[in-house]
Backbone bond lengths (Angstrom), bond angles and torsions (degrees), N, CA, C in turn:
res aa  C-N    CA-C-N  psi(-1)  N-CA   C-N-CA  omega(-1)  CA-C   N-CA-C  phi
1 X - - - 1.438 - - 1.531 111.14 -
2 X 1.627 119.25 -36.87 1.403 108.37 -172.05 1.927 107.80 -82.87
3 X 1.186 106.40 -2.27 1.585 108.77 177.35 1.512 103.10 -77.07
4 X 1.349 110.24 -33.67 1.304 96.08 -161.05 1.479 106.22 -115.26
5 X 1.428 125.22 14.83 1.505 142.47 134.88 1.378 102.51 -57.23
6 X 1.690 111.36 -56.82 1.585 106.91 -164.46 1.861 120.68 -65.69
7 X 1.428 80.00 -24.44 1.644 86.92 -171.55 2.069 110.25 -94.62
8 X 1.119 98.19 -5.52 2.082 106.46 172.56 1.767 78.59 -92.24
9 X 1.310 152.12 -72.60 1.476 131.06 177.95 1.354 125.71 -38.55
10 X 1.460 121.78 -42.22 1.320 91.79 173.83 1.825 113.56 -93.85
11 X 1.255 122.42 1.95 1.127 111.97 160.98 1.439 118.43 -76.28
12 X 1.201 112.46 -38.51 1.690 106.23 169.55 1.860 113.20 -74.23
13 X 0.803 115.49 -4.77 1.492 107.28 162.32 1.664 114.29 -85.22
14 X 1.836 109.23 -25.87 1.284 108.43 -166.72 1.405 91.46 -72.80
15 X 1.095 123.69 -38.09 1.802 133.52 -160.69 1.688 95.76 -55.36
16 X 1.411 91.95 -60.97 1.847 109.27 -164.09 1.584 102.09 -45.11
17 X 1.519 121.53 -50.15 1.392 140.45 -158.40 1.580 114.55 -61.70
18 X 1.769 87.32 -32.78 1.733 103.76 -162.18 2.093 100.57 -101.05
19 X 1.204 76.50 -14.64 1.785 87.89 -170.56 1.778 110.34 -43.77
20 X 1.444 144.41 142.57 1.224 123.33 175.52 1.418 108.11 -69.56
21 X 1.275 121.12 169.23 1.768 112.36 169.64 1.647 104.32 -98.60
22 X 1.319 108.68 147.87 1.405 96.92 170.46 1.236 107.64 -117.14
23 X 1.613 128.43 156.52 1.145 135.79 172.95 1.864 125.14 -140.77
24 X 1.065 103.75 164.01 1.222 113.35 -154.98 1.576 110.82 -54.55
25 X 1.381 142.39 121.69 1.471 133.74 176.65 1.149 106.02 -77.31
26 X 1.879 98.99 111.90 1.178 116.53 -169.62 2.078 104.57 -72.22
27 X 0.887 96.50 -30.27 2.067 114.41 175.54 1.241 113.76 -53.91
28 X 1.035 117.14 54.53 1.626 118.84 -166.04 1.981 110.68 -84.24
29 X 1.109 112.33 137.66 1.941 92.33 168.32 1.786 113.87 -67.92
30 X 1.282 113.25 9.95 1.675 132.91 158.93 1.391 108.04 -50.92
31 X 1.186 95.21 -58.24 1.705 116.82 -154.34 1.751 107.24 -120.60
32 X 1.316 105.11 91.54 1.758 94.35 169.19 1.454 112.61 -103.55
33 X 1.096 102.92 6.28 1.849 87.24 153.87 1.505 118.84 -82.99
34 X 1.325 104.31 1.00 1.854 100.94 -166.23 1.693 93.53 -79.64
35 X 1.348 111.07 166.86 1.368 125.84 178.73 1.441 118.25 155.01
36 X 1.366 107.29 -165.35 1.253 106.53 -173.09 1.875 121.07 -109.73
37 X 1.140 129.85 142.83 1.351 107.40 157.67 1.668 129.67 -126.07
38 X 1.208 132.44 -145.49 1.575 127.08 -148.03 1.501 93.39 -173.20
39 X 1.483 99.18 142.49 1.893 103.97 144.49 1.293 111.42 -109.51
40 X 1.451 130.59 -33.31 1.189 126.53 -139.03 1.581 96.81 -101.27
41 X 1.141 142.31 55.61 1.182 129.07 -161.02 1.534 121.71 -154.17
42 X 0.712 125.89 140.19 1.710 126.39 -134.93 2.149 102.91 -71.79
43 X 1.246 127.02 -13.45 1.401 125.21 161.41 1.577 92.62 -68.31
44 X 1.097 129.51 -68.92 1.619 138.52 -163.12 1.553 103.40 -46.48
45 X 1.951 116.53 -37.69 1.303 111.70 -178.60 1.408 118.30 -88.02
46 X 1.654 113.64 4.01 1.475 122.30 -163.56 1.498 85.73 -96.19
47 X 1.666 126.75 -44.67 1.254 132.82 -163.07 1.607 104.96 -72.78
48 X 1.319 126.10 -7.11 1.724 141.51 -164.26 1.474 80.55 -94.28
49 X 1.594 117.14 -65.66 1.720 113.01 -175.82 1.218 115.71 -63.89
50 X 1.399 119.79 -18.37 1.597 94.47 -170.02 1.748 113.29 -84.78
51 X 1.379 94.05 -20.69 1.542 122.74 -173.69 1.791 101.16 -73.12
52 X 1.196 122.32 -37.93 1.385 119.43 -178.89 1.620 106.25 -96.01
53 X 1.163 128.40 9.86 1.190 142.28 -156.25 1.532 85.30 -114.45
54 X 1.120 111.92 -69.04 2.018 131.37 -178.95 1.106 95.02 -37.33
55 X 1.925 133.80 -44.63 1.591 112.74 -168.91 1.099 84.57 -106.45
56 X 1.259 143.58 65.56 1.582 128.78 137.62 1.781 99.21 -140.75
57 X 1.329 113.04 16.42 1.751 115.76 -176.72 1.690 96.61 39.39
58 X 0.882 110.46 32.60 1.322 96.84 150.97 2.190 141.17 -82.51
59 X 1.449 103.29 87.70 1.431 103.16 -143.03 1.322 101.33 -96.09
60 X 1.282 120.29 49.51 1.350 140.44 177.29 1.904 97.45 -84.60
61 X 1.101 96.77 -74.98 1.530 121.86 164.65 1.513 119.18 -15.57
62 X 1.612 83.78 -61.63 1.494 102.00 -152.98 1.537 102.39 -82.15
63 X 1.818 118.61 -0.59 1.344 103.59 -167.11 1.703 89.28 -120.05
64 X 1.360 127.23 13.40 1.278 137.73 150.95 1.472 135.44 -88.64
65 X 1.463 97.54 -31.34 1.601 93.13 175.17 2.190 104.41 -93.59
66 X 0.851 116.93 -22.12 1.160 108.66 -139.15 1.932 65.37 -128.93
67 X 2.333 96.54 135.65 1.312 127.14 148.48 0.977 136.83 -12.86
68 X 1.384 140.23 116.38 1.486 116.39 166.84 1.281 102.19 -47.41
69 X 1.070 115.54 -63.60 2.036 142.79 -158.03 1.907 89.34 -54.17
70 X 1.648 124.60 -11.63 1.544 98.18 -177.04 0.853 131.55 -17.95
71 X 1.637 129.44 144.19 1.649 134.29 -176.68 1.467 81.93 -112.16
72 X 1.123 126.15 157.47 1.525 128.92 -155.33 1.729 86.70 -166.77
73 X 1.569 100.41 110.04 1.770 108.17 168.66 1.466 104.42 -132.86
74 X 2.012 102.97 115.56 1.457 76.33 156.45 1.792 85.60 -129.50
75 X 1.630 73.53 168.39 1.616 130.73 178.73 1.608 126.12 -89.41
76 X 1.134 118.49 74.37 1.437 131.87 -138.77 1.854 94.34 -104.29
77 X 1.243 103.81 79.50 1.543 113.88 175.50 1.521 121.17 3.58
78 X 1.066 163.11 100.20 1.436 156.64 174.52 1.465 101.74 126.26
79 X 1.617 105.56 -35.26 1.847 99.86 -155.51 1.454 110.63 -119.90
80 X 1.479 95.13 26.28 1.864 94.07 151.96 1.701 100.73 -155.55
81 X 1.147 113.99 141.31 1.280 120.53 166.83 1.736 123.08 -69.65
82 X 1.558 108.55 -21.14 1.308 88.08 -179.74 1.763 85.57 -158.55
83 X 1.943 113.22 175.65 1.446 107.93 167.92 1.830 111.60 -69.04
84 X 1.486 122.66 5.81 1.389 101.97 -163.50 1.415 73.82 -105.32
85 X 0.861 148.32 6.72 2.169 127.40 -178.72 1.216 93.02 -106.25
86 X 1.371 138.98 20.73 1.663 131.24 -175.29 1.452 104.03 -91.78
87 X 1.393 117.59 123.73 1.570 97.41 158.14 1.424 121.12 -103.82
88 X 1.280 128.81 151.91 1.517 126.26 -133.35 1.711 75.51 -115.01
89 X 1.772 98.57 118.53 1.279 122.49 174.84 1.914 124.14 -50.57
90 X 1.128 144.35 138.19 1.522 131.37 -134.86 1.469 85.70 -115.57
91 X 1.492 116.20 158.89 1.251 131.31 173.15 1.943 121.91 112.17
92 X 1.317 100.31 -19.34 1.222 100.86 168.65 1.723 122.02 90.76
93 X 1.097 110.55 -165.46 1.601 117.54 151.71 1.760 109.38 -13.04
94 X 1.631 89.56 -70.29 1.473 95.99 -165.26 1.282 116.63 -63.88
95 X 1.373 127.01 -39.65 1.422 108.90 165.87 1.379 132.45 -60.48
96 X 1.346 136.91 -30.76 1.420 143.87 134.14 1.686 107.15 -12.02
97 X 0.956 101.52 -54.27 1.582 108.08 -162.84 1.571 101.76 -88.68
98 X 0.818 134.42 -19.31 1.706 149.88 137.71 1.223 118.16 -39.27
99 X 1.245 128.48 -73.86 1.685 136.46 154.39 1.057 107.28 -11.90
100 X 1.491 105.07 -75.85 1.634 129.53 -159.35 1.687 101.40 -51.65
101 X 1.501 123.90 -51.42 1.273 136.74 -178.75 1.614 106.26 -49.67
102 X 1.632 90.54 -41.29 2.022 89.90 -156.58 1.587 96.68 -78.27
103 X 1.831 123.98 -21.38 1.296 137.43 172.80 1.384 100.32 -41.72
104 X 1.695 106.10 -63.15 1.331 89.04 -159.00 1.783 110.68 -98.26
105 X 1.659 115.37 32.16 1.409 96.53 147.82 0.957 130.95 -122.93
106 X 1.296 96.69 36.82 1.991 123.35 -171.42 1.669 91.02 -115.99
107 X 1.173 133.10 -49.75 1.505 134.65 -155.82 1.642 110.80 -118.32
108 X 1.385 126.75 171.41 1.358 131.92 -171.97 1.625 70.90 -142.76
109 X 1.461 95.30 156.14 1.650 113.89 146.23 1.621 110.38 72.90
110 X 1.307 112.23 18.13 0.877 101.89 -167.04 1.856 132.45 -90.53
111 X 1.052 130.87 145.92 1.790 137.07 -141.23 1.524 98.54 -167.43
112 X 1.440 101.84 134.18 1.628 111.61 149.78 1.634 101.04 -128.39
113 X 1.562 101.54 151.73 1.296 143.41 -158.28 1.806 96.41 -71.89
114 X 1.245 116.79 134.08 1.359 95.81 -155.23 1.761 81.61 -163.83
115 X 1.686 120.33 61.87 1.324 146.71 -174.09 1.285 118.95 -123.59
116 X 1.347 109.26 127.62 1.475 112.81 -172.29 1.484 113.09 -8.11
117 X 1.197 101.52 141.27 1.948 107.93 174.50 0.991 105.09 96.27
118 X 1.777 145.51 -48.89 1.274 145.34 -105.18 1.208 88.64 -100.23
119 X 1.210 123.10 -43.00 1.762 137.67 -174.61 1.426 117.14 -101.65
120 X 1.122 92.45 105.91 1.913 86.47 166.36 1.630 115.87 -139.23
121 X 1.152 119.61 139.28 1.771 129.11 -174.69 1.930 101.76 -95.30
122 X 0.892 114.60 136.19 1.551 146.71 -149.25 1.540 101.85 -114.89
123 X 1.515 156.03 105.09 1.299 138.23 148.78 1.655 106.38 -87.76
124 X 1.335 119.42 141.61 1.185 110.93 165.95 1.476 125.19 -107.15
125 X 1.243 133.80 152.68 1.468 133.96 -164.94 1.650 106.36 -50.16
126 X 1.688 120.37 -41.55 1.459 117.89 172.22 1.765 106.01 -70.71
127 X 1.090 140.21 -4.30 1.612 136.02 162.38 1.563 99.60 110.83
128 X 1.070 145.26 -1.80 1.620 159.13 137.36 1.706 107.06 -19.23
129 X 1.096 118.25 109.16 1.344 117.75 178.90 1.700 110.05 -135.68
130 X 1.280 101.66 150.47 1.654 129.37 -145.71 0.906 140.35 -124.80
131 X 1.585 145.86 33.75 1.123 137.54 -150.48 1.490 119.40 -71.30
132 X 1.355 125.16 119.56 1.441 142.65 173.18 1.163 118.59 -55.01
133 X 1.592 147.35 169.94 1.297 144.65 157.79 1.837 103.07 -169.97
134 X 1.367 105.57 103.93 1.441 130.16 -179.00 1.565 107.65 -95.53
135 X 0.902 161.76 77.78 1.518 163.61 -165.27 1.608 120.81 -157.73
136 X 1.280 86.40 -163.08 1.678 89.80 -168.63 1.795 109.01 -143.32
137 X 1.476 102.13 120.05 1.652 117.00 -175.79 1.359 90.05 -78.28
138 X 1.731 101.46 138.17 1.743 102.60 158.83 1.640 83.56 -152.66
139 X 1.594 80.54 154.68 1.966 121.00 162.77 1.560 113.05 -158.65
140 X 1.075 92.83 164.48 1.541 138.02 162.03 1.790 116.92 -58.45
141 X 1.390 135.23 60.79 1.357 120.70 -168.89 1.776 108.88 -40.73
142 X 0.867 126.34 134.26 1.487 137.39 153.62 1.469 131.83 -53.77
143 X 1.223 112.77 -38.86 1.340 144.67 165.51 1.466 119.47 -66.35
144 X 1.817 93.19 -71.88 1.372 109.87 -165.04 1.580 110.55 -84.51
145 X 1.219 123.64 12.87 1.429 131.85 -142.65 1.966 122.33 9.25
146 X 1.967 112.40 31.39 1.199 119.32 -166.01 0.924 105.44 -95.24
147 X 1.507 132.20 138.04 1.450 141.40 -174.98 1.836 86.01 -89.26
148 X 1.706 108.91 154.51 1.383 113.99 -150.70 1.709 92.26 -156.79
149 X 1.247 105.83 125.78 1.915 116.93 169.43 1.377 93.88 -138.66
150 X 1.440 100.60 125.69 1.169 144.10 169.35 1.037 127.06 -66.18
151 X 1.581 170.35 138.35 1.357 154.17 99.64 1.829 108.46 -31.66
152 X 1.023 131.47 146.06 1.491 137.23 -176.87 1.554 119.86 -171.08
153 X 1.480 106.72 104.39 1.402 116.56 -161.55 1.425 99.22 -116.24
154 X 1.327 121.51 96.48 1.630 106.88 178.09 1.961 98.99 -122.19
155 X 1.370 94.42 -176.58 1.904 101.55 -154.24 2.124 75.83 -164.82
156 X 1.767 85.73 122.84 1.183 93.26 178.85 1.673 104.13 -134.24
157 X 1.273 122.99 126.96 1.610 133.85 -165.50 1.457 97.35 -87.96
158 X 1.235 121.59 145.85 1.698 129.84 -170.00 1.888 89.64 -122.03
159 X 1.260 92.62 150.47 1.335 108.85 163.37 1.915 103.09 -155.42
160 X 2.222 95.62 98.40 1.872 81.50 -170.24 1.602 117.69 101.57
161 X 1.356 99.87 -120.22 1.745 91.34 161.67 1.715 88.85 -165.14
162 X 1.599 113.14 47.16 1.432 129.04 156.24 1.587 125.35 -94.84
163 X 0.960 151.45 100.36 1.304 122.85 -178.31 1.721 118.94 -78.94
164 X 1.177 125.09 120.15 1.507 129.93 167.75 1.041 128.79 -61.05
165 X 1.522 104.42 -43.81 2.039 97.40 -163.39 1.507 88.01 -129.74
166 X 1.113 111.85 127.73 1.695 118.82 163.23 2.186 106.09 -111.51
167 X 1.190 89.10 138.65 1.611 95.22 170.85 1.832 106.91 -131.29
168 X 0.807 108.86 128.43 1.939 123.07 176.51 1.233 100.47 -103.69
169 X 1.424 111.14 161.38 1.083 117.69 -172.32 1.963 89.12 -163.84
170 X 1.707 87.88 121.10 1.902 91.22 -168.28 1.281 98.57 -159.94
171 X 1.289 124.15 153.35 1.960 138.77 153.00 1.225 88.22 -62.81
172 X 1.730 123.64 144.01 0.825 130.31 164.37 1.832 114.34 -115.11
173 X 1.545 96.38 39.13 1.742 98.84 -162.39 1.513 99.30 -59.35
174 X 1.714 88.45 -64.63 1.652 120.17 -179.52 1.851 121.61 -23.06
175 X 1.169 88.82 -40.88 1.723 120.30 -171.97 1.655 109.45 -86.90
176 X 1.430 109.14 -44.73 1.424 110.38 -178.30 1.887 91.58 -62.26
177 X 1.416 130.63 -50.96 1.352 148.83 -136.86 1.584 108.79 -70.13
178 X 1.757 81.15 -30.52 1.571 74.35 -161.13 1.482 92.85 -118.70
179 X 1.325 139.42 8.73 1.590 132.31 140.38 1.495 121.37 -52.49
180 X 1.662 91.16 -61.92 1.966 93.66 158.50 1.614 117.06 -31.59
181 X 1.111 114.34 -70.48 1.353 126.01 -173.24 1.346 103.41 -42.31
182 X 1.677 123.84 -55.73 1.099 118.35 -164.54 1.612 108.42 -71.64
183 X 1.259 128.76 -11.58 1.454 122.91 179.23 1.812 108.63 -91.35
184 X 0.628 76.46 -7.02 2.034 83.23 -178.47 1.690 102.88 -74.41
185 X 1.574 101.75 -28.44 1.986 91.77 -163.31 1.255 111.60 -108.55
């Protein structure tokens, strides 16, 4: 009798051991921000080019991935309390690509950090997808001759394999510093 007590225990432990675990579905219609995300995945590698594309003004890129109609928010550290007080700057695509121009006749050298982690794409349980970008802007001031690292948090909304709405999120000390600069000479 105790062999075959001993041997229904270790078969029910083998069962228990091998059993799958289940856990709670976090994807609820509760929660539509819940979901899943990615680095390795071809929005996340489009957002690597557009980003190494940005420090070489190369706007080949930039007029393929990204809307005419872009909604363009940034988030200028100190001077908004949150993303809902932003008003999303007018002109589209083309003003993006304006920035980018006035970037590079304000800065030399310019690169963001674009290393494991930095990028990651977002699906959400309602079908909303997201690509992230956690890194760091640097240049060369032109003006100021000051080498410059950035914090740079932007979140870009896909519709397809277009992105629509981009929001940044940056100090704009660096930027105020060296416009000044550039009107002085």
């Amino acid at each position: 009798m105790k062999k075959v007590f001993l041997s229904l225990i270790v078969l029910a432990t083998m069962f228990a051991c091998n059993a799958p675990e289940k856990k709670a579905d976090a994807a609820t219609s509760e929660d539509p921000d819940s979901g899943t995300w990615v680095s390795m995945d071809d929005k996340s590698a489009k957002v690597k080019q557009v980003l190494d594309a940005a420090g070489k003004l190369d706007t080949t890129l930039l007029q393929e991935v990204f809307v005419d109609t872009l909604i363009l928010l940034d988030g200028r550290v100190g001077n908004v309390d949150s993303l809902d007080k932003i008003i999303a700057t007018p002109g589209g695509r083309a003003t993006l690509i304006q920035g980018e121009a006035l970037l590079h006749s304000l800065y030399d050298n310019i690169a963001m950090t674009t290393k494991k982690g930095d990028i990651k794409t977002f699906t959400r349980s309602d079908g909303k997808v997201a690509t992230g970008y956690w890194g760091t802007w640097s240049g060369k001031g032109k003006f100021t001759n000051q080498e410059y690292k950035i914090p740079l948090h932007m979140v870009m909304y896909w519709e397809g394999d277009k992105i629509t709405h981009l929001y940044r999120i940056f100090d704009p000390t660096a930027l105020n510093a060296e416009i000044a600069a550039s009107q002085k000479k």
